[in-house]
Structures are given as structure tokens and as C-alpha cells.
C-alpha positions as semicolon CSV with decimal commas, in nm:
position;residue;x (nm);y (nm);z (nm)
1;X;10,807;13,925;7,288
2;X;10,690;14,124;7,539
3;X;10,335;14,077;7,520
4;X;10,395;13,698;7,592
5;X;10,557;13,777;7,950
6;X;10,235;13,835;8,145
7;X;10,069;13,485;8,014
8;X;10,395;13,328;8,078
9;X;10,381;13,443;8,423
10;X;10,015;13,354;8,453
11;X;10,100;12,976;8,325
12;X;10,373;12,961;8,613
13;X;10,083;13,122;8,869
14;X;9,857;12,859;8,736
15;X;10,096;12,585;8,778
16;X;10,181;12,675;9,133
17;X;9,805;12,709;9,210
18;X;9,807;12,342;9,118
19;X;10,059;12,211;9,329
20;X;9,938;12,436;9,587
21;X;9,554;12,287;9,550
22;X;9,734;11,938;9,569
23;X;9,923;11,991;9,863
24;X;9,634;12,120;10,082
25;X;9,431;11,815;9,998
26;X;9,688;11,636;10,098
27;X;9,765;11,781;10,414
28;X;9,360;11,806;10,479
29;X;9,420;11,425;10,479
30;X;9,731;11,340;10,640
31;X;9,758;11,135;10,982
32;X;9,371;11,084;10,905
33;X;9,250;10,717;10,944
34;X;8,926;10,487;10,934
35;X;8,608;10,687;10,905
36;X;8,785;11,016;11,032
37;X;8,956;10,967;10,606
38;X;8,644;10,900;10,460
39;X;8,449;11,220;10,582
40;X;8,730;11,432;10,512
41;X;8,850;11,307;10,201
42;X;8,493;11,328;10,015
43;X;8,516;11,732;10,140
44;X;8,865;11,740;10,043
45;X;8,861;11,606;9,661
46;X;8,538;11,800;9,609
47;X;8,752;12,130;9,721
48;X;9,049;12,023;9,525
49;X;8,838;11,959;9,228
50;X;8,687;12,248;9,238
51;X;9,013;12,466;9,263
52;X;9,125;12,275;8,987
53;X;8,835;12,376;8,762
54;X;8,896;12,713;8,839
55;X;9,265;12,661;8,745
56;X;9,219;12,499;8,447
57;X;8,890;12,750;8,333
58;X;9,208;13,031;8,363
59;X;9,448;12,834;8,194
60;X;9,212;12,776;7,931
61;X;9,066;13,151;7,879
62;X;9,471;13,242;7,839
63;X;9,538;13,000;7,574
64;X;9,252;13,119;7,385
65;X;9,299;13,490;7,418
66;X;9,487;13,678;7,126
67;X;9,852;13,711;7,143
């Protein structure tokens, strides 16, 4: 049972680093309007995606590693 703890807490890490990676593209783009959005937000989902990538590429290694 222990040996599970440290993924567990990983998963949770991972999870917050998602809503974290959400929440800063969204405040990248808040009050933003017109053309001032549409510079930022092409900058902004291509951060976000790749923070998610590096999320997921994480979750995935933990899954696949030995219990």
C-alpha cells in the first residue's frame, strides 16, 4: 500500500498542474478584446497546450511504471 502513495500524490500534482495550466490561460486572456484576444490567445493555447503535453507525458510515464 505504501508504494502506491507517491503516484497517488503525483496524480493529485498532475491534476493541479492542470487546473493551474487552465487558469493562467485564462487569466492571459481575460479583459482582452478585438485583435488585442487574437494575438494573445494564439500564444496562450500554444503555452497551455504545451503544459498540457508535459502533464499528460507524466501522467502517462506513471501509469506505465511498475507498481
Amino acid at each position: 500500500m505504501t508504494a502506491l502513495a507517491p503516484d497517488t500524490d503525483e496524480l493529485r500534482e498532475l491534476d493541479a498542474g492542470t487546473r493551474r495550466a487552465w487558469q493562467e490561460y485564462s487569466e492571459r486572456l481575460r479583459d482582452l478584446t478585438g485583435e488585442e484576444y487574437e494575438r494573445a490567445e494564439h500564444d496562450s493555447w500554444d503555452q497551455l497546450q504545451t503544459e498540457l503535453r508535459k502533464l499528460e507525458l507524466r501522467r502517462r510515464s506513471l501509469e506505465a511504471a511498475p507498481s
